[in-house]
N, C-alpha and C positions, 0 to 999 in steps of 0.2 A: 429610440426603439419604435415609435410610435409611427414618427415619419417613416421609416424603413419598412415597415410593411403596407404604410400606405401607395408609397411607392411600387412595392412588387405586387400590392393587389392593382396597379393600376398597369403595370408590364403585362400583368396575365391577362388582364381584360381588354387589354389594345394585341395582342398574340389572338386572343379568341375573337376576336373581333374581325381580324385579318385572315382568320381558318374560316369562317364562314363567306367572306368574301370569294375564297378560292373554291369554298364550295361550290356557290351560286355562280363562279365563272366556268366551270367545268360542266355543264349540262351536260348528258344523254338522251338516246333515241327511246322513247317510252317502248315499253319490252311489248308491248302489242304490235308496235310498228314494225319491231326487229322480229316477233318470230313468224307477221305476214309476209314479209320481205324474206324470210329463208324458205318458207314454203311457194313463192312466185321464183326463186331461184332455181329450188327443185324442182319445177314443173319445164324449165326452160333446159337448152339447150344451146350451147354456145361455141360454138366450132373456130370462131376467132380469137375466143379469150378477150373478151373485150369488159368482161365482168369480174376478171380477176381479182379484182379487192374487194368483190365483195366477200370474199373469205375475212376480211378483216372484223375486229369485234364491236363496231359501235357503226351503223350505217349513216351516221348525219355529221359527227364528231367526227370519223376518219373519211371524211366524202366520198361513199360511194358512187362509184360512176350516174349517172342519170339518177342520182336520187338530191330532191333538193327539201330542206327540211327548212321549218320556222320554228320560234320558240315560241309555248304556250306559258304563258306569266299564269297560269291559271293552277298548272299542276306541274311548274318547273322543268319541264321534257321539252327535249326537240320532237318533233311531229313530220312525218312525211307529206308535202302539200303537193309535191309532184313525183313524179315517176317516169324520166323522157329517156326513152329508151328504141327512138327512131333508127331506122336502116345498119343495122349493127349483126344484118345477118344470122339473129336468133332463130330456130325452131323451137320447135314445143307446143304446150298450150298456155291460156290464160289461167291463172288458179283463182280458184274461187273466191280463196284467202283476201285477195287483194281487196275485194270489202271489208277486211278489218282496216286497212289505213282511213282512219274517221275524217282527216282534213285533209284529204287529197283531195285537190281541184283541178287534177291535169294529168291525168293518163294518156301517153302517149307511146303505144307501139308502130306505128307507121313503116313501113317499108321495111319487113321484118319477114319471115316465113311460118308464122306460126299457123297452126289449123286446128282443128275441132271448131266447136261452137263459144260462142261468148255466154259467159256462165251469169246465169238468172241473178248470180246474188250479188254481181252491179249492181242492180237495181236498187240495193242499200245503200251505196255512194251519195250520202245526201248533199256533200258540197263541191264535186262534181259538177267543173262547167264546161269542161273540155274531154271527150272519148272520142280519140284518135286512132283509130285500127285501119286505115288506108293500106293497102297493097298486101295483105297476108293471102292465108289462104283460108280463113274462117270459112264456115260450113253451118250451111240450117239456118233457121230460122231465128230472127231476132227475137230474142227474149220479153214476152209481154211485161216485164219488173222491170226495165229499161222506161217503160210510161211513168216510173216512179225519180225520177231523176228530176227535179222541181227546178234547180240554178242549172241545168245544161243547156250552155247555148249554142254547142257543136259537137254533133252528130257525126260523125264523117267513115265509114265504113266502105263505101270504096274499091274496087278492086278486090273482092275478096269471090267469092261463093257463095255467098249467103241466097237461102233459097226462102219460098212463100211470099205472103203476102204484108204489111207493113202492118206489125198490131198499133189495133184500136186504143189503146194505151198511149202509144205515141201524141195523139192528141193533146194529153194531160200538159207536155209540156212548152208549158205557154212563154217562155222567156229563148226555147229555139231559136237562134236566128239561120242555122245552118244545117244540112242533112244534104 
């Protein structure tokens, strides 16, 4: 009798042992990333459908197009570390939002049509080494909070509209190698 339960407490403990395993294989997109990523959706416009899945429910887990996600061992979530979303014939604007993606290092709208201005609160993108907005139709003036970007090594705005003078802020960042 003795043995027989030793046995099924050791069935149940290699069963739970393998539900956690499936756990920790199964990550998601940390729900900050996912509801920055619906609100940059909303702001856009997309006349090709070339962002069709991203009606799907997990942006990293079911690959959303130009979305490329890392895992963070830190707090068990996938993370958005890019955003390459080049010449795909979007309009719209940039959203603000897009500062919430915390380990994004590669923003990339490039050959796109969007316009308005580039919203101030990039300038939160602390791990940001790449802002890529070549060939839109952005407008005004670069954002002085853009000086706050400390790992951007590329600059590349481009072909846009952008009016004034280069703020002073710009300075700050010292690991620049391109503008």
């Amino acid at each position: 009798m003795m043995s027989a339960v030793r046995v099924g407490v050791g069935v149940i403990l290699v069963l739970f042992s393998s539900c956690l395993s499936l756990l920790d294989a199964q990550q998601i997109t940390h729900p900050l990333d996912v509801s920055a990523l619906h609100a940059v959706h909303r702001k856009l416009k997309d006349p090709m459908d070339h962002l069709h899945d991203w009606k799907k429910t997990d942006p990293c887990a079911s690959n959303w197009t130009g979305v490329f996600c890392i895992a963070d061992p830190s707090d068990g979530f996938l993370h958005v570390q890019e955003l390459r979303l080049l010449n795909m014939n979007l309009t719209g604007k940039l959203a603000p939002e897009l500062s919430r993606l915390a380990n994004l290092t590669i923003l990339n709208f490039m050959w796109n049509d969007l316009t308005g201005q580039i919203p101030p609160e990039l300038g939160n993108m602390t791990h940001l080494i790449f802002l890529l907005l070549s060939g839109n139709q952005l407008t005004g003036p670069l954002p002085q909070e853009l000086g706050s970007l400390s790992n951007l090594l590329i600059l590349q705005i481009d072909y846009n509209d952008i009016s004034g003078s280069l703020p002073t802020s710009l300075a700050n960042l010292k690991k620049l190698k391109h503008l």
